[in-house]
PADOSE-725149 format. One record per residue (C-alpha): x negated, y negated, z. Coordinates in steps of 0.2 Angstrom, whole numbers, plus 2048, in hexadecimal, padded with zeros to 3 digits. Example, Ala and Ser with C-alpha at 12.3 -4.5 7.8 and 13.67 -1.06 7.14 Angstrom:
PADOSE-725149
7C2816827;7BC805824;
This chain:
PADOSE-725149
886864893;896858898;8898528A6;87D84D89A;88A84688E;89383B89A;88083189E;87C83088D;88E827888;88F81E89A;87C817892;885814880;89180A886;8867FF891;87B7F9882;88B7F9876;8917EB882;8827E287F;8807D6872;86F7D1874;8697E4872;8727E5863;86B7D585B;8587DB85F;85F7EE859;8667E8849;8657D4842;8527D1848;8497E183F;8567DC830;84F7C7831;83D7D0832;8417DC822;8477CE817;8387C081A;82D7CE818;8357D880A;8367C6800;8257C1803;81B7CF801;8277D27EF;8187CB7E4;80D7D57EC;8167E67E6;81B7DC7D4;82D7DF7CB;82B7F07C9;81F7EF7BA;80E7F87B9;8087EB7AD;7F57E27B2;7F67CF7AD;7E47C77AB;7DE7B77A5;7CF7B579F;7C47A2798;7B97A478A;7AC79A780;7A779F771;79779676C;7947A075D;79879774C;78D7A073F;7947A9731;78C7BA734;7917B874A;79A7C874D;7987C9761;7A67BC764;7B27C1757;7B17CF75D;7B27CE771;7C07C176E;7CA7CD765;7C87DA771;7CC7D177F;7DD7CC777;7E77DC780;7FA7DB781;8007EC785;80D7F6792;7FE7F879E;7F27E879A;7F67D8794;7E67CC793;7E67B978F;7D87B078A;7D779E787;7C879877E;7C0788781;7AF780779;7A877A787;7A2788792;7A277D7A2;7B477E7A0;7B37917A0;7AB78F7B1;7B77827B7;7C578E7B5;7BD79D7BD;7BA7917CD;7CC78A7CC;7D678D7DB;7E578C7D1;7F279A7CE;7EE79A7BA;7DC79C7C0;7D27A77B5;7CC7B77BC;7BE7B97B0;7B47AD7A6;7A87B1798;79B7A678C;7967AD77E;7857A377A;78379A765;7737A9762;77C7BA769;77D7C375C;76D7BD754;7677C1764;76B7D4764;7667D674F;7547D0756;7527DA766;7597E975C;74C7E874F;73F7E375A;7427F3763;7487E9774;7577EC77D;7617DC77C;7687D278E;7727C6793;77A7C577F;78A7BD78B;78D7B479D;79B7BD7A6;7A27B37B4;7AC7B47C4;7B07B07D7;7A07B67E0;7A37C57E9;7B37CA7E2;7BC7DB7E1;7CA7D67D6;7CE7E67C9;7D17DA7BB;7BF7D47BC;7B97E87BB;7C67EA7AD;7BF7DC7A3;7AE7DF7A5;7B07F07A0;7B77EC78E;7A77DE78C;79E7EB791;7A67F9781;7A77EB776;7947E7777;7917FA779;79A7FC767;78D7EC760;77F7F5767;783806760;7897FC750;7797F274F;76E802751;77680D745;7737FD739;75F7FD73E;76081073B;76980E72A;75A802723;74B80D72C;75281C722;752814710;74180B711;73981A719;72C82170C;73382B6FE;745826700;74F8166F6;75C80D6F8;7637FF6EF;7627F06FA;7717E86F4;77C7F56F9;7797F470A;7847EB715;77F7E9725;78C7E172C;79A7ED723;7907FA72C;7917F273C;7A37F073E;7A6803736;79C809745;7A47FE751;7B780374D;7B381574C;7AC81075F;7BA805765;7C781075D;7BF81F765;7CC820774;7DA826767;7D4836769;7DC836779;7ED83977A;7F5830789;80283A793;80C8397A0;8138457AC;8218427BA;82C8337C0;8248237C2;82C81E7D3;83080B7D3;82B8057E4;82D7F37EB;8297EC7FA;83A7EE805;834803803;8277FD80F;82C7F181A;83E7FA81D;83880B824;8287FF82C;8327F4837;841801838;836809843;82C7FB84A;83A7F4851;843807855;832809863;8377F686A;8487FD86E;841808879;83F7F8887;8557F9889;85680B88D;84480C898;8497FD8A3;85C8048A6;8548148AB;84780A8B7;8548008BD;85F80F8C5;8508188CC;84E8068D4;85E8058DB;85F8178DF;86C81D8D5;86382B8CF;85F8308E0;8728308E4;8768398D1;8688468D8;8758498EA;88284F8DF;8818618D4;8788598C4;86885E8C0;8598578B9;85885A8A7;86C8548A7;8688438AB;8578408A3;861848894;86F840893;86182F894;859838887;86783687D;86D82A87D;85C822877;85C82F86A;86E82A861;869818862;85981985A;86282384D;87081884A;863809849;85981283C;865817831;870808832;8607FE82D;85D80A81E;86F80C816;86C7F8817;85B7FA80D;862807803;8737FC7FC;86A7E87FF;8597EA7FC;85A7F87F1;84D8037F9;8488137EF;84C8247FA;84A8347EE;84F83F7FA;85C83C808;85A84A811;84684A814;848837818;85983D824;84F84B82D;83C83E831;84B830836;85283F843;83F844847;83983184B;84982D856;84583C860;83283C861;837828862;84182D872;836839879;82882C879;834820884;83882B891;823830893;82181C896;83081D8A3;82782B8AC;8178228AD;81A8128B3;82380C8C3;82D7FB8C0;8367F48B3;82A7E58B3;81D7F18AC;8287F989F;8297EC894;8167E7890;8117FA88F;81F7FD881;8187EB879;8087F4878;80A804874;818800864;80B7F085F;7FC7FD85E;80480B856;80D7FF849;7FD7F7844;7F3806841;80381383E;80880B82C;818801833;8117F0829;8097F681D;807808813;7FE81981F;7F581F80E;7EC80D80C;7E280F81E;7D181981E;7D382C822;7CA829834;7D781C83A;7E8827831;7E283483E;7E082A84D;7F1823847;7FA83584B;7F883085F;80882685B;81A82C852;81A81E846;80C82683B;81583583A;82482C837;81C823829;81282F821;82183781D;82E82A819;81E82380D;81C835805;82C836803;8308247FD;82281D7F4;81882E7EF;8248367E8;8238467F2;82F8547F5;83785B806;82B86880A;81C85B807;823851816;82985F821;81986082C;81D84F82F;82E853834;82A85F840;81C856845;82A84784D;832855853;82485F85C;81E84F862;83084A86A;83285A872;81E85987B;825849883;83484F889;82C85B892;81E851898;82D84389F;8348528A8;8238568B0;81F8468B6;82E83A8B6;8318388C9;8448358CE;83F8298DC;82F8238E2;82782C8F0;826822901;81A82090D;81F82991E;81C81D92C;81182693A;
C-alpha cells in the first residue's frame, strides 16, 4: 500500500508542477462553461414557466349582429401565470401576412383574418343544414412545429366550437316552437342572447376543473447543464496527461527497471491508477463548488451528486488505463482519447440533456461513462429525483470502473515484446 502510494503522489507532484495541465484542467472547461451557460441563458428562460405569443389579427367584420370576431378577439386576449397572448389588430389583412413572414424578433407566430361575412356565413350553413368551412384564415411559417402555433390554433378552434354548438342550439330552439302544435312568441326569442348564453357555459366549462399541483417546481437554468456536461467533457480529455506519462516510462524502460525490484504489478498500475482518480475528482468538484457559489447551479442532493462525481472519476480512470493497455506509443494515445471523449460527449448528454435523445441512441450511449454520468447528475439535478433513483447509475460508474481495471490488468504489457534475432 505505501508502494502504491508513493507512484501515485511521485505522479501528483509531476502534473502539480505543470502549469499548462492545470490551465486545460481548470480555466479552459471554466471559459467553456461561461460562453455556453450565457448563451444558451434564453434558451432555458429566467426561471419563469410563462408561454409569450404574439399573434396579428384582422378583423373584417363590421356588422352589428358579427359575433365571430368579437368573440375570437377576446379570446385570444390571455394574460395569465402560464400564458400571456398579444394580439395586434390591423385592417389590412396583407399586414397580418407580412408580420407572420417577418424575420424580425417581434415577428408574429400566428396570424389570423376573420373575412367581413363569417358569421353570416355560419347562420346560413347552419340553417341550411351544411357544415360551415373556412369561417377564418389561420396563418404561419410553412412547416412549422412551434407550440405556440398548436396552442393558438387550439383556442380558435374552442372558440368556433362554442359558435357552432351556440348557433345549433339557436337552430334547435326556433325548429321546436314552429314545430306543429307548439307556440312561441316570436319577439321573445333572442337569438343572439341565446347564442352567447350557450357559448359561455362552453368557454367557461374548464372551471369545473380544479387545477392542482403537487411537488416542487425545480428551477433549472442552463449552467445545470452545461456544468456537469463539460465537467466531464473535459474530465475524459484529462485522461491524455496521465496515459502519455505512463507510455512514456514504458518507452523509456522504467517500468521494466521498477518491475527488477520487489513491486508488483497491481502496486504500480494502482498507484497510476490513482493518481488519475484524485485528479479527476478534484477537477470535478472544484468545477462544481464553482457552479454551485458563481453560477448558482441547483444540487438538491449533495450526496447522490458526491457519490456519481466519485463513480465517474473512477469509471473515468478506469477507461484511461484500458486506452493505455491497447495502444503502443504515445503518438497514438492522443487521437484515440480525442475520439473516444468527442463520441461519447456527443451522444452521452455532455452538451445537451440524456432524456432529450430518442430511447435507441440513450442505450447505445451506456457504451461510454458520460451517459451514466449524466443520467444521474440530470436526474438528480434537473428531474428532481431522489438518491435511490440515481443509484443504479452510481453503481453503474462504479461496476464499469472496476471492469476496466481488470481488463488493463489483463492486457496492459509492461514492455513491448521483441523480436528474437535467429
Amino acid at each position: 500500500m505505501r508502494t502504491l502510494w508513493s507512484i501515485a503522489k511521485k505522479d501528483l507532484l509531476q502534473v502539480l508542477k505543470d502549469r499548462s495541465a492545470l490551465v486545460l484542467m481548470l480555466v479552459v472547461p471554466l471559459v467553456l462553461i461561461t460562453v455556453v451557460g450565457f448563451a444558451f441563458g434564453s434558451f432555458y428562460g429566467d426561471g419563469s414557466s410563462q408561454l409569450q405569443i404574439t399573434v396579428a389579427l384582422s378583423n373584417q367584420e363590421s356588422a352589428h349582429d358579427a359575433f365571430i370576431g368579437k368573440i375570437l378577439t377576446n379570446a385570444l386576449k390571455i394574460n395569465t401565470s402560464q400564458l400571456m397572448i398579444t394580439v395586434h389588430e390591423y385592417a389590412d389583412p396583407a399586414q397580418v401576412i407580412s408580420q407572420v413572414t417577418s424575420t424580425s424578433s417581434d415577428a408574429a407566430a400566428v396570424g389570423i383574418v376573420i373575412p367581413a361575412n363569417a358569421s353570416q356565413t355560419l347562420l346560413n350553413d347552419l340553417q341550411q343544414g351544411s357544415t360551415p368551412k373556412n369561417l377564418v384564415r389561420f396563418y404561419s411559417s410553412p412547416g412549422s412545429s412551434d407550440a405556440r402555433v398548436t396552442v393558438v390554433q387550439n383556442i380558435v378552434h374552442e372558440v368556433l366550437q362554442s359558435q357552432l354548438v351556440g348557433s345549433a342550439g339557436v337552430g334547435q330552439v326556433y325548429q321546436v316552437c314552429n314545430h306543429p302544435g307548439n307556440h312561441c312568441a316570436q319577439n321573445t326569442m333572442d337569438a343572439i342572447a341565446i347564442q352567447a348564453a350557450l357559448t359561455r357555459a362552453s368557454i367557461q366549462s374548464d372551471q369545473a376543473i380544479q387545477s392542482l399541483t403537487a411537488g416542487n417546481a425545480i428551477k433549472v437554468g442552463p449552467f445545470d447543464q452545461a456544468v456537469p456536461g463539460y465537467a466531464i467533457f473535459f474530465s475524459l480529455f484529462g485522461l491524455n496527461a496521465v496515459a502519455a506519462t505512463i507510455l512514456q516510462e514504458k518507452e523509456d524502460g522504467t517500468f521494466r527497471r521498477l518491475l527488477i525490484a520487489p513491486i508488483q504489478k497491481y502496486a504500480l498500475l494502482g498507484g497510476k491508477m490513482l493518481a488519475q482518480f484524485l485528479l479527476t475528482l478534484a477537477q470535478l468538484l472544484i468545477l462544481f463548488l464553482i457552479g454551485y457559489f458563481v453560477f448558482k447551479m441547483h444540487i438538491g442532493n449533495w450526496l447522490a451528486v458526491i457519490l456519481l462525481l466519485i463513480g465517474t472519476s473512477f469509471a473515468a480512470t478506469g477507461l484511461g488505463m484500458v486506452l493505455v493497455s491497447l495502444v503502443r506509443s504515445r503518438r497514438q494515445i492522443s487521437p484515440v482519447v480525442s475520439l473516444v471523449t468527442l463520441v461519447t460527449s456527443a451522444i452521452g448528454g455532455a452538451w445537451w440533456p440524456l432524456f432529450l435523445e430518442p430511447t435507441w441512441m440513450q442505450q447505445v450511449a451506456k457504451i461510454g461513462i458520460t451517459a451514466w454520468a449524466m443520467e444521474g447528475l440530470n436526474g438528480t439535478m434537473i428531474l428532481g429525483k431522489g438518491f435511490t433513483e440515481v443509484l443504479p447509475d452510481i453503481l453503474a460508474l462504479l461496476v464499469y470502473g472496476l471492469i476496466c481495471f481488470i481488463f488493463a490488468m489483463r492486457f496492459f504489457r509492461f514492455q513491448e515484446k521483441t523480436a528474437v534475432a535467429k
